[in-house]
C-alpha positions in Angstrom: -70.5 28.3 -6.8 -68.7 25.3 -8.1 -68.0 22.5 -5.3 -64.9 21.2 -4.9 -64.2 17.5 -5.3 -63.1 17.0 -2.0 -64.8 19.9 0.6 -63.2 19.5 3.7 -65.3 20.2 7.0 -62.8 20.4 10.1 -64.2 20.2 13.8 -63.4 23.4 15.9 -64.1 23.6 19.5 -66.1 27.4 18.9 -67.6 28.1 15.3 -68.1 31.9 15.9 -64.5 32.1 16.8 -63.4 30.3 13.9 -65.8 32.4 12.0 -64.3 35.7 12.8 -60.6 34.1 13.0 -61.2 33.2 9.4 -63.3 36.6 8.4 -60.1 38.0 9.7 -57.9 36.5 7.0 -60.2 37.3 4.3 -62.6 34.8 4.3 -66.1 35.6 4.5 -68.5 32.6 6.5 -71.9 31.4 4.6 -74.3 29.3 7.2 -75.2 25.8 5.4 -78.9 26.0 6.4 -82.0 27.4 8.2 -81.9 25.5 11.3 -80.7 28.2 14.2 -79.7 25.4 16.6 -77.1 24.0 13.5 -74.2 25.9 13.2 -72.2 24.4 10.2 -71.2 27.2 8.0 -69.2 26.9 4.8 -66.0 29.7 4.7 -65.6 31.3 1.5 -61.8 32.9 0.3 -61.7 35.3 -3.3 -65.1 33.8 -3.8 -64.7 30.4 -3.6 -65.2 27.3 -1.5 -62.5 26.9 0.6 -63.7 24.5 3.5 -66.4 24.3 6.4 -66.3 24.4 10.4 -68.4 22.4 12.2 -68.5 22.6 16.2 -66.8 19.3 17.2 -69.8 18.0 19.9 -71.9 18.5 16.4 -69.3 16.8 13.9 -69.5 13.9 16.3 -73.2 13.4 16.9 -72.9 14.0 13.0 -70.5 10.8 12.6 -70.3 8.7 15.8 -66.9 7.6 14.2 -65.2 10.6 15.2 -66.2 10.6 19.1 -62.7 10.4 20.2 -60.8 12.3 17.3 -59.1 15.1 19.0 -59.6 18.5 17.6 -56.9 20.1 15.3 -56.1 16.2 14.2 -52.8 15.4 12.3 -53.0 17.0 9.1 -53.0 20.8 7.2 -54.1 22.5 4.5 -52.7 25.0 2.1 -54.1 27.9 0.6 -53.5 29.4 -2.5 -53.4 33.7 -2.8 -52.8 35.6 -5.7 -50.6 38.1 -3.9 -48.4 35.9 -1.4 -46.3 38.5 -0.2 -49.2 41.3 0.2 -51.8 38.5 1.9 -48.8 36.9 4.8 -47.5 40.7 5.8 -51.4 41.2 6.2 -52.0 38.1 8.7 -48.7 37.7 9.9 -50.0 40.1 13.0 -52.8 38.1 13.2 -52.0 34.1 13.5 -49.7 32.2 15.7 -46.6 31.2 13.1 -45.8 27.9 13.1 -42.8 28.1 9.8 -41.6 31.3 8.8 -41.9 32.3 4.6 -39.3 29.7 3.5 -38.7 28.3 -0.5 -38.9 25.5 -1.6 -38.8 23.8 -5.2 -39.0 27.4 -6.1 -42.1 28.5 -4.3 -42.5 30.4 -1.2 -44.7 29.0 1.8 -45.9 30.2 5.2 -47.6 28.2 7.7 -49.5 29.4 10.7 -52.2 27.5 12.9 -56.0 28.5 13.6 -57.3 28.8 16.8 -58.3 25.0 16.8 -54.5 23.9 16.1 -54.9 23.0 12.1 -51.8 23.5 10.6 -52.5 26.2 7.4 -50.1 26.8 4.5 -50.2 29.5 2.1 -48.4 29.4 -1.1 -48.9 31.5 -4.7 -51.6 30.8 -6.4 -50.6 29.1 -9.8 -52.0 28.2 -13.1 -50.0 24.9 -13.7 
C-alpha cells in the first residue's frame, strides 16, 4: 500500500465505534501495531489508505499540543467513490445528514458526520 502524502489521523472519543461506524460504510479497519493496550488503527476504503482513528486521551498523551482540542474539530474531509449514487443510497440509512446530494461546479456532493462530529463529503471519484 502506497501512503498518502498527507495521512490524516482524527481523534474519536471510542475507536471500536468508529471502527464498525466506518466498516459500515465500506471501509475495512487495519491495527497499526502489536501492542494490545494501543488502539490506533488505519481505515482502509476500495483498498486504499483513507485515514486513521486514534482514541482522543491517546492522540493527546501522543502530542501534548492537542490537550484541549475538542473532538470532531473544525474541519472535513471528502471521499471519493466510483459509484456516487449506488454508495450515498447505501449509507444514507446509516449516517446522520448534515447537506443533502446537491451540485455544484458540475459535481454532486453529500455530506454526513461520523459519530465523533467530522464533517464527511463524498463526491465521484475522477481522473482529472
Amino acid at each position: 500500500m502506497k501512503p498518502p502524502a498527507i495521512a490524516p489521523c482524527l481523534g474519536v472519543s471510542d475507536t471500536q465505534a468508529t471502527v464498525d461506524f466506518y466498516e459500515k460504510l465500506g471501509f475495512t479497519a487495519l491495527p497499526v501495531g502489536n501492542d494490545p493496550d494501543d488502539d490506533l488503527r488505519i481505515l482502509l476504503f476500495d483498498g486504499e489508505f483513507a485515514l486513521m482513528v486514534y482514541r482522543d486521551e491517546h492522540l493527546r498523551s501522543w502530542l501534548p499540543v492537542l490537550k484541549d482540542t475538542p473532538v470532531g474539530a473544525f474541519g472535513m474531509f471528502y471521499l471519493a467513490v466510483d459509484d456516487f449514487d449506488t454508495y450515498v443510497e447505501r449509507i444514507r440509512p446509516l449516517v446522520t445528514v448534515q447537506k443533502d446530494v446537491m451540485e455544484h461546479d458540475g459535481d454532486k456532493l453529500f455530506y454526513f458526520t461520523d459519530p465523533n462530529g467530522y464533517v464527511i463529503g463524498v463526491n465521484q471519484k475522477r481522473t482529472r
